[in-house]
N, C-alpha and C positions, 0 to 999 in steps of 0.2 A: 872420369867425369869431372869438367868444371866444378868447384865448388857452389857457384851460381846457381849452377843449371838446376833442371826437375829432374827429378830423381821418378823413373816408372812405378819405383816402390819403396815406402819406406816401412823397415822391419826393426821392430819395435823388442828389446829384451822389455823384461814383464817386473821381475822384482826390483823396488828401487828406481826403476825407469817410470811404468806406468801404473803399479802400486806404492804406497808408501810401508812397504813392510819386511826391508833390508837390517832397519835398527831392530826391529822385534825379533829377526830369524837369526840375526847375529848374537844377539843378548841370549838366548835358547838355547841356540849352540855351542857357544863359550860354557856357559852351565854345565851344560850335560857331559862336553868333551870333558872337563876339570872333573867331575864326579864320574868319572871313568878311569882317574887319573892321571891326566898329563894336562895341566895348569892352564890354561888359555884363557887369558883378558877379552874385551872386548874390542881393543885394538887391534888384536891377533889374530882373531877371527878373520874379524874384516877383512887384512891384510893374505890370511890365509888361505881363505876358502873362502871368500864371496865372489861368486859367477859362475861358482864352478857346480858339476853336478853331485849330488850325494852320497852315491857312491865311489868316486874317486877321490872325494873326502875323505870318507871311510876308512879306503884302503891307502890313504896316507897314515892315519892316525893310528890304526894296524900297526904298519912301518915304525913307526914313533915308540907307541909302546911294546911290541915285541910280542902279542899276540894277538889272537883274534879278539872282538869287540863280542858284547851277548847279544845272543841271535835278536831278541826285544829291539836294537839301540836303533834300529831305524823309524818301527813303529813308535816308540817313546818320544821320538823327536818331532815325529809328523804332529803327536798328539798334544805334548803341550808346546807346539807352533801353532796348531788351529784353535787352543782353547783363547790364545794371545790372537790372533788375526781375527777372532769373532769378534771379539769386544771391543778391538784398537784399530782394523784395518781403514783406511781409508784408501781414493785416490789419491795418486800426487797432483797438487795443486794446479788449476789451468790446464791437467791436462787432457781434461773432456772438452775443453773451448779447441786445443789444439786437433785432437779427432774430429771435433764438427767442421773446423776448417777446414783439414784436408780434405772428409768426406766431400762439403761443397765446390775445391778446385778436383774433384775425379782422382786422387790418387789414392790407388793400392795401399791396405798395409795389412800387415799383418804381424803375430807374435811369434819371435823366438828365444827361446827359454832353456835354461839348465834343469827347470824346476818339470815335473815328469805331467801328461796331459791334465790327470785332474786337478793337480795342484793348481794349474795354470788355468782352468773352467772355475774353478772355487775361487781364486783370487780375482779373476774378472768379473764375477756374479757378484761375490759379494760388494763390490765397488762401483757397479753399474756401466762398469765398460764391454760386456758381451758383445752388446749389438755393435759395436763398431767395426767388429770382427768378422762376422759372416763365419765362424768355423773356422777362419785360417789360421789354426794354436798350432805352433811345431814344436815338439818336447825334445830335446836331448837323447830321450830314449829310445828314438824312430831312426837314429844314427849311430858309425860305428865309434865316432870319437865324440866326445862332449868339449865344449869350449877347455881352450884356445884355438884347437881346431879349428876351421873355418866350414866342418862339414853340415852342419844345423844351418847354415846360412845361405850356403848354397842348393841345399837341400827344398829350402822354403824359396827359394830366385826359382828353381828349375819348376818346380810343383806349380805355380804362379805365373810360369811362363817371362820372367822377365832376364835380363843381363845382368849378373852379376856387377857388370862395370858399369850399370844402369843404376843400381839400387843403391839405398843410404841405411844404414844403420842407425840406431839409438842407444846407444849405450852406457853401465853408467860405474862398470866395472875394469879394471885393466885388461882381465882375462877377457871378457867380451872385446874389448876397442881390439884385443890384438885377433879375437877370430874371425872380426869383420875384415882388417885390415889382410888378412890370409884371403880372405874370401874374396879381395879386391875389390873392395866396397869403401864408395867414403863413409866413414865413420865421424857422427857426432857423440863427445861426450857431453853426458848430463852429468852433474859431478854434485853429488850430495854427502855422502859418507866420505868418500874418496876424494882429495885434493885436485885441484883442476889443472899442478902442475903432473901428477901421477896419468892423468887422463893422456895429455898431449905427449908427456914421455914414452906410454904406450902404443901413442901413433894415433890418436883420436884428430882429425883433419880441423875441427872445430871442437870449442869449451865452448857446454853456458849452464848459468847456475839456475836458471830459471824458465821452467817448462815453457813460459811464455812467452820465451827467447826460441822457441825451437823451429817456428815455422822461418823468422831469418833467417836461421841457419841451415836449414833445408832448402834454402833459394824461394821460398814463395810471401 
């Protein structure tokens, strides 16, 4: 697809892309991974585990430490992530202006996500982006591989009815830009946590740092 052109649909990753709640899920989990014992900054995180889905976090940090994790560590983390997203979550900035736009020229979109269904109904509700959705949330967990994969992508193209080589991505993750890019999708990245030379290294077709860059960048 022209980088120009219209895209039949653009599919949207959720955390960090179209909520602002990547600094808070990374600060959580740096925390909690350290007080399980194996040290991880807030750098680390980022670099380690952001896009990816929770469970293959998991069972990397498993690997790492040399045992199993306590059966609790996934409930512990959901729990003080939503005590932090109640109080802190917002949108990402401009970009309910960017959803009204699209809604207005007809095009498709929809969410795809590492983060499991409710997570991705709770983080939209609470931000006021539901309705721009119609129900088309795609989780990770509705598939057999989680990003970098490109199976969540294509997943949400075929469900939707559109071409893969139709559709654009949003992305704001490496492991995202490279699932889209498997999926054979152009990919834009949104680069907020993540460098915007990390973005294009991962193969993201466009950079912008600012949501209210995105409709250029989508060709419209």
């Amino acid at each position: 697809m022209n980088q120009k052109s219209r895209p039949e649909l653009v599919i949207f990753d959720c955390d960090g892309t179209l909520v602002d709640s990547e600094r808070i899920a990374n600060e959580v989990f740096a925390a909690l991974i350290t007080s399980e014992g194996l040290p991880t900054s807030f750098e680390q995180c980022v670099a380690r585990y952001m896009g990816r889905s929770a469970s293959s976090c998991f069972a990397e940090i498993e690997r790492e430490l040399g045992h199993p994790l306590r059966a609790d560590m996934a409930e512990e983390r959901t729990r003080r992530l939503n005590e932090r997203l109640v109080a802190e979550l917002v949108a990402v900035p401009s970009m309910a202006d960017v959803l009204t736009g699209l809604a207005a020229e007809g095009v498709p979109v929809c969410v795809a996500s590492s983060s499991t269904p409710e997570e991705i109904a709770f983080r939209l509700d609470r931000t006021g982006l539901t309705d721009f959705f119609d129900g088309k949330l795609f989780s990770a967990t509705m598939v057999a591989n989680g990003k970098p994969a490109p199976d969540i992508f294509l997943f949400a193209a075929e469900k939707l009815g559109a071409r893969p080589e139709s559709c654009a991505v949003v992305e704001d993750s490496p492991i995202g830009v490279a699932a889209g890019r498997a999926a054979g999708m152009r990919v834009v990245g949104f680069a907020d946590l993540v460098a915007p030379d990390t973005l294009r290294a991962a193969g993201a077709d466009l950079v912008v740092t600012d949501a209210a860059d995105l409709p250029g960048a989508l060709g419209f």
